[in-house]
C-alpha positions, 0 to 999 in steps of 0.5 A: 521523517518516516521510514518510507521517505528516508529509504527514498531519501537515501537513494536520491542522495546516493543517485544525486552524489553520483550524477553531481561527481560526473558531471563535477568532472566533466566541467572541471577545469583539470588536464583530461589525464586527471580527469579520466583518472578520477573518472576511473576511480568514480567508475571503479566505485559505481558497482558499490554505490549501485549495491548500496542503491539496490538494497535500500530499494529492496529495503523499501520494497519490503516494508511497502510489501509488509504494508500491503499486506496487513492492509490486505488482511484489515480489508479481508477481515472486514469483508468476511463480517460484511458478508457473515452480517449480510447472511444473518440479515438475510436469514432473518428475512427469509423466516419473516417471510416463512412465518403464518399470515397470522403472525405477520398481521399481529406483528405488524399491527391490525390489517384493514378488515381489522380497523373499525370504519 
Protein backbone atom coordinates (compact mmCIF):
# COMPACT_ATOMS: atom_id res chain seq x y z
CA UNK A 1 0.00 0.00 0.00
CA UNK A 2 1.68 3.46 -0.79
CA UNK A 3 1.78 6.01 1.58
CA UNK A 4 -0.75 8.11 -0.11
CA UNK A 5 -3.45 5.56 0.34
CA UNK A 6 -2.58 4.51 3.90
CA UNK A 7 -2.93 7.95 5.06
CA UNK A 8 -6.48 7.87 3.31
CA UNK A 9 -6.81 4.46 4.55
CA UNK A 10 -6.46 5.64 8.25
CA UNK A 11 -8.71 8.26 8.28
CA UNK A 12 -11.61 6.11 6.54
CA UNK A 13 -11.18 3.68 9.31
CA UNK A 14 -11.27 6.27 11.91
CA UNK A 15 -14.27 8.05 10.17
CA UNK A 16 -16.14 4.63 9.44
CA UNK A 17 -15.36 3.43 13.76
CA UNK A 18 -16.76 6.40 14.60
CA UNK A 19 -20.02 6.39 12.46
CA UNK A 20 -20.49 2.38 12.64
CA UNK A 21 -20.16 3.08 17.31
CA UNK A 22 -23.20 5.68 16.81
CA UNK A 23 -25.14 4.06 14.62
CA UNK A 24 -24.26 0.59 16.63
CA UNK A 25 -26.01 2.67 19.42
CA UNK A 26 -28.71 4.02 18.44
CA UNK A 27 -30.20 0.39 16.96
CA UNK A 28 -29.11 -1.34 20.07
CA UNK A 29 -31.21 -3.16 21.89
CA UNK A 30 -30.00 -1.41 25.44
CA UNK A 31 -32.66 0.66 28.03
CA UNK A 32 -32.02 4.29 26.75
CA UNK A 33 -30.08 5.17 30.14
CA UNK A 34 -27.22 2.94 29.02
CA UNK A 35 -27.28 3.84 25.80
CA UNK A 36 -26.83 7.66 26.59
CA UNK A 37 -24.41 6.69 28.91
CA UNK A 38 -22.26 5.01 26.13
CA UNK A 39 -22.93 7.84 24.06
CA UNK A 40 -21.50 10.14 26.37
CA UNK A 41 -18.38 8.04 26.55
CA UNK A 42 -18.13 8.01 22.52
CA UNK A 43 -19.10 11.70 22.55
CA UNK A 44 -16.25 12.43 25.45
CA UNK A 45 -13.80 10.73 22.95
CA UNK A 46 -14.80 12.11 19.55
CA UNK A 47 -12.32 15.59 20.22
CA UNK A 48 -9.47 12.57 20.23
CA UNK A 49 -10.78 10.71 17.48
CA UNK A 50 -11.08 14.24 15.41
CA UNK A 51 -7.30 15.03 16.47
CA UNK A 52 -6.16 11.70 15.17
CA UNK A 53 -8.29 12.66 12.04
CA UNK A 54 -6.72 15.99 11.61
CA UNK A 55 -3.15 15.08 11.86
CA UNK A 56 -3.38 12.35 9.54
CA UNK A 57 -5.12 14.67 7.02
CA UNK A 58 -2.49 17.20 7.64
CA UNK A 59 0.22 14.30 7.49
CA UNK A 60 -1.29 13.60 3.87
CA UNK A 61 -1.58 17.39 3.11
CA UNK A 62 2.09 17.42 3.42
CA UNK A 63 3.32 14.71 1.51
CA UNK A 64 0.99 15.74 -1.28
CA UNK A 65 2.53 19.13 -0.97
CA UNK A 66 6.07 17.69 -1.21
CA UNK A 67 4.96 16.03 -4.44
CA UNK A 68 3.81 19.11 -6.15
CA UNK A 69 6.60 20.61 -5.42
CA UNK A 70 9.47 18.35 -6.94
CA UNK A 71 6.70 17.97 -9.72
CA UNK A 72 6.92 21.54 -10.13
CA UNK A 73 10.75 22.08 -10.05
CA UNK A 74 11.07 18.88 -12.81
CA UNK A 75 8.72 20.92 -15.06
CA UNK A 76 10.41 24.04 -14.19
CA UNK A 77 13.70 22.43 -15.11
CA UNK A 78 12.45 21.46 -18.39
CA UNK A 79 10.94 24.63 -19.25
CA UNK A 80 14.12 26.54 -18.81
CA UNK A 81 15.95 24.07 -21.31
CA UNK A 82 13.08 24.31 -23.49
CA UNK A 83 13.57 27.94 -23.83
CA UNK A 84 17.62 28.11 -23.58
CA UNK A 85 17.08 25.41 -26.87
CA UNK A 86 14.59 27.77 -28.44
CA UNK A 87 16.99 30.86 -27.97
CA UNK A 88 20.13 28.91 -29.52
CA UNK A 89 17.91 27.64 -32.50
CA UNK A 90 16.77 31.03 -32.82
CA UNK A 91 20.02 32.64 -32.85
CA UNK A 92 21.38 30.38 -35.34
CA UNK A 93 18.70 31.37 -37.87
CA UNK A 94 18.91 34.61 -37.12
CA UNK A 95 23.10 34.70 -38.30
CA UNK A 96 22.01 32.16 -41.22
CA UNK A 97 19.89 34.77 -42.24
CA UNK A 98 22.87 37.50 -41.83
CA UNK A 99 25.16 35.68 -43.77
CA UNK A 100 26.29 37.36 -47.67
CA UNK A 101 24.05 35.67 -50.57
CA UNK A 102 27.23 34.18 -51.53
CA UNK A 103 27.84 32.22 -48.77
CA UNK A 104 24.26 31.08 -48.64
CA UNK A 105 24.20 30.10 -52.73
CA UNK A 106 27.54 28.05 -51.81
CA UNK A 107 25.97 26.54 -48.55
CA UNK A 108 22.98 25.69 -50.06
CA UNK A 109 24.12 24.11 -53.16
CA UNK A 110 24.50 25.80 -57.15
CA UNK A 111 21.44 28.32 -57.86
CA UNK A 112 19.72 28.09 -61.21
CA UNK A 113 21.75 30.88 -63.11
CA UNK A 114 24.67 28.39 -61.95
CA UNK A 115 23.31 24.93 -63.51
CA UNK A 116 24.42 24.30 -66.90
CA UNK A 117 20.72 24.10 -69.17
Amino acid sequence: MSKKSAGSFIGGLFLGSAVGTIVGLMIAPRPGRDTRKLLKKSADALPELAEDLSASVQMQADRLSESALRNWEGTLSRLREAIAAGIEASEREGMELKKPRSEVSVESGPSISDQKL
